[in-house]
N, C-alpha and C positions, 0 to 999 in steps of 0.2 A: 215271811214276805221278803223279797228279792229286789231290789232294784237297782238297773245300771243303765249308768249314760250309755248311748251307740250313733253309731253311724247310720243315717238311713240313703237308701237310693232306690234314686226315683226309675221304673223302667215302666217304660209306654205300650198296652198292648192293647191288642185291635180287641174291640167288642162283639161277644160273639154273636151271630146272625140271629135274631129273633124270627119266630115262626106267626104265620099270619100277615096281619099288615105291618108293612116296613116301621121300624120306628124310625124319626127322627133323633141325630145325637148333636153334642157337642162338639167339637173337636179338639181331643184330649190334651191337645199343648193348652188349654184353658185351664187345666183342673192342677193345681200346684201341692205340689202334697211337702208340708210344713217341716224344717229336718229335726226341730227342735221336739223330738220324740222321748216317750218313756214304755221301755221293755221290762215287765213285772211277770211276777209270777205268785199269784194270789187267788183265791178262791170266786169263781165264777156261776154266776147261776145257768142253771140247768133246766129250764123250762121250757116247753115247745115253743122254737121259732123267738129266743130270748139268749143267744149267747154272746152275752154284752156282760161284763163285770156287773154285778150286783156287793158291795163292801159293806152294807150297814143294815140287813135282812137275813130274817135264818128262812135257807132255802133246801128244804128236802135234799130238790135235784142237783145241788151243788156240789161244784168239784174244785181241786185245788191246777190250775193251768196254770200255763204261761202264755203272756200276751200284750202286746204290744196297744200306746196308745196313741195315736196320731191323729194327727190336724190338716185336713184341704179346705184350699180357699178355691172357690168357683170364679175364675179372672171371667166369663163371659158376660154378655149383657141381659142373659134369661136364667131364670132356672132351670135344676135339673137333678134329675136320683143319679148320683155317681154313688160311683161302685169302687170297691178296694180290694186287694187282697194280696198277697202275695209269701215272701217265706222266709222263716227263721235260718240267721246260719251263725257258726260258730267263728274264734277268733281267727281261723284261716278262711274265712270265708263261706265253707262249704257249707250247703243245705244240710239241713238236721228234723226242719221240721217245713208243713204247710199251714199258712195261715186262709182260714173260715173267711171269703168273702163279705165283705159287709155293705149294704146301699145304705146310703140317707141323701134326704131332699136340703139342698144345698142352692139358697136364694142368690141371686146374681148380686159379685162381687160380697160376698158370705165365706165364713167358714166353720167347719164341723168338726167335732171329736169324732174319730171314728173306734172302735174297739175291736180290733182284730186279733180274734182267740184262734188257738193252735187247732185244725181242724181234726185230728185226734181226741183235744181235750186231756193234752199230756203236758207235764211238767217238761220242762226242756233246761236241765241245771247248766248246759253245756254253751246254749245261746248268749250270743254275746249283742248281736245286732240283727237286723231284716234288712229284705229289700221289697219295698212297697209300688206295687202295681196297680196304677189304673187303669182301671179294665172294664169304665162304659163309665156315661155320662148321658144319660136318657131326657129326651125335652116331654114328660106329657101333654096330653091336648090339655091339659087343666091342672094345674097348682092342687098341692094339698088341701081335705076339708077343714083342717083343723088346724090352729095357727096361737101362734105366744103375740101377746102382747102388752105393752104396761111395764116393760121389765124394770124392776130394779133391784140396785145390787150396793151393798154397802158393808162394813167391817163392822165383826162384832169380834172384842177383844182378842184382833188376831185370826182368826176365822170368815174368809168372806158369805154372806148369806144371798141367796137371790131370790127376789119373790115376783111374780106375773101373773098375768090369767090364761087361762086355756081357752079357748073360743071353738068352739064348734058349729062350722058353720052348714053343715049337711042337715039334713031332714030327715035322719035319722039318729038312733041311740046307737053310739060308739063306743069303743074303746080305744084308747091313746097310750101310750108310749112317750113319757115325757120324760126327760134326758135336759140332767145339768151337765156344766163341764168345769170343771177346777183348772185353774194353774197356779204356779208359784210366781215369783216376781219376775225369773229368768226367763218364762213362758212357756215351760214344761208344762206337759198337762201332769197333773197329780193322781184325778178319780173323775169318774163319767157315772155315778149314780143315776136311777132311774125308778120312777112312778109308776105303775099300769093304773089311770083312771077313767072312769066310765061315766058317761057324759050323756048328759040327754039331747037331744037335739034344737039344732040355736041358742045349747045352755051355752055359759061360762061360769070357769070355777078358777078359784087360787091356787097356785102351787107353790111347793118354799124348797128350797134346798138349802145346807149346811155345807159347807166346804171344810176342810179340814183345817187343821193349825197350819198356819204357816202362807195359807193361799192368799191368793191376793188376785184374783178376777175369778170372774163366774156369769156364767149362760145358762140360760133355757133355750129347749126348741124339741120340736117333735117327731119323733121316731115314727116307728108304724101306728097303723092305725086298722082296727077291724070294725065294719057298720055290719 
C-alpha cells in the first residue's frame, strides 16, 4: 500500500444534459470539494456497480488500484446527488490516468467521502496528485428511501468505532450500500469501508464500523440503494 500527501484542484464543469425530463441542478459554486485529500493505492473491490475501496473483505473481483479519497461538502440549502470525477497526474502535472465518476446523495450543508477509483482499474505508481471535478449536483423530486440515524461514535483504544440504524423507509425489500468514513486528527480521510445490507421494508437495523488505529472521527450514511 502506497500513500501520499497531494495537492488537489478544484475544476468546475457543466453537467451533462440529461435525456427526458429536464433535471433540476445545483449550482456547482455550492459543492466544495475538501483539499485535505488521500491518494492510495490498494486493493479495490470489484463487484457490479461497486468500485468503492473494499479494505477488510476478501473479494473475488478485486484488484489492486489506485485511488483517490476525497471529501465535498454540499454549501446549498437542499439536497442533492453530486457527482465527481476527474484525473490522476503526476509530479509535473500531466495526466496519466482518469478517475471512475462517482455520485452520492449529500444532505444540505453535509459532507461525503467520495472514492474515486482509476477508471482503468490500474495501479498508477507514477501519480503524485488529481484534479477533482465536479460535474453535476442533481436535486431529486424526493430524498433518499433509506437514511442513518442514531449515530454514535466513540474510541476504542485508539480506534474510532461508529454505530447507527439503517431505516428503510420504502414499502419495499431493499438493498443498501452503507459507507463509513475514517479520518485521522489532521482530517485526512484514512478508509471508506462499506456494508451491502438487505432490509425489509419499514425495517431498521444496526450497523458498526471499526476505523483503523490511529482515526479519530467516523461517519455513516448511505450509498446506493436497489428495491
Amino acid at each position: 500500500m502506497r500513500v501520499r500527501a497531494w495537492v488537489i484542484c478544484l475544476v468546475v464543469a457543466a453537467l451533462a444534459a440529461c435525456k427526458g425530463k429536464p433535471a433540476r441542478n445545483l449550482d456547482l459554486d455550492r459543492i466544495r470539494v475538501i483539499s485535505n485529500a488521500t491518494l492510495r493505492t490498494d486493493q479495490v473491490s470489484g463487484g457490479p456497480g461497486m468500485p468503492v475501496p473494499k479494505l477488510d473483505a476478501k473479494d473475488p473481483y478485486a484488484t489492486t488500484t489506485t485511488f483517490v479519497l476525497v471529501d465535498a461538502e454540499n454549501g446549498a440549502g437542499e439536497g442533492a446527488y453530486v457527482t465527481l470525477g476527474g484525473e490522476l497526474t503526476d509530479d509535473r502535472g500531466e495526466v496519466i490516468g482518469r478517475l471512475k465518476p462517482q455520485s452520492l446523495w449529500v444532505p444540505a450543508g453535509e459532507r461525503r467521502l467520495f472514492a474515486l477509483v482509476d477508471d482503468e482499474r490500474k495501479e498508477r505508481p507514477a501519480s503524485t496528485s488529481a484534479r477533482i471535478v465536479v460535474r453535476g449536483a442533481l436535486v431529486p423530486d424526493s430524498p433518499p428511501r433509506a437514511r442513518i440515524e442514531q449515530l454514535h461514535v466513540f474510541d476504542d483504544h485508539g480506534k474510532t468505532v461508529v454505530q447507527a440504524n439503517l431505516v428503510n423507509d420504502a414499502d419495499r425489500i431493499g438493498k443498501v450500500v452503507v459507507i463509513s468514513a475514517f479520518h485521522d486528527q489532521t482530517g485526512r480521510p484514512m478508509t471508506r469501508p462499506f456494508q451491502i445490507v438487505e432490509i425489509d421494508r419499514n425495517q431498521t437495523k444496526p450497523v458498526q464500523f471499526v476505523g483503523p488505529p490511529g482515526s479519530k472521527t467516523g461517519t455513516i450514511f448511505v450509498g446506493d440503494a436497489a428495491y
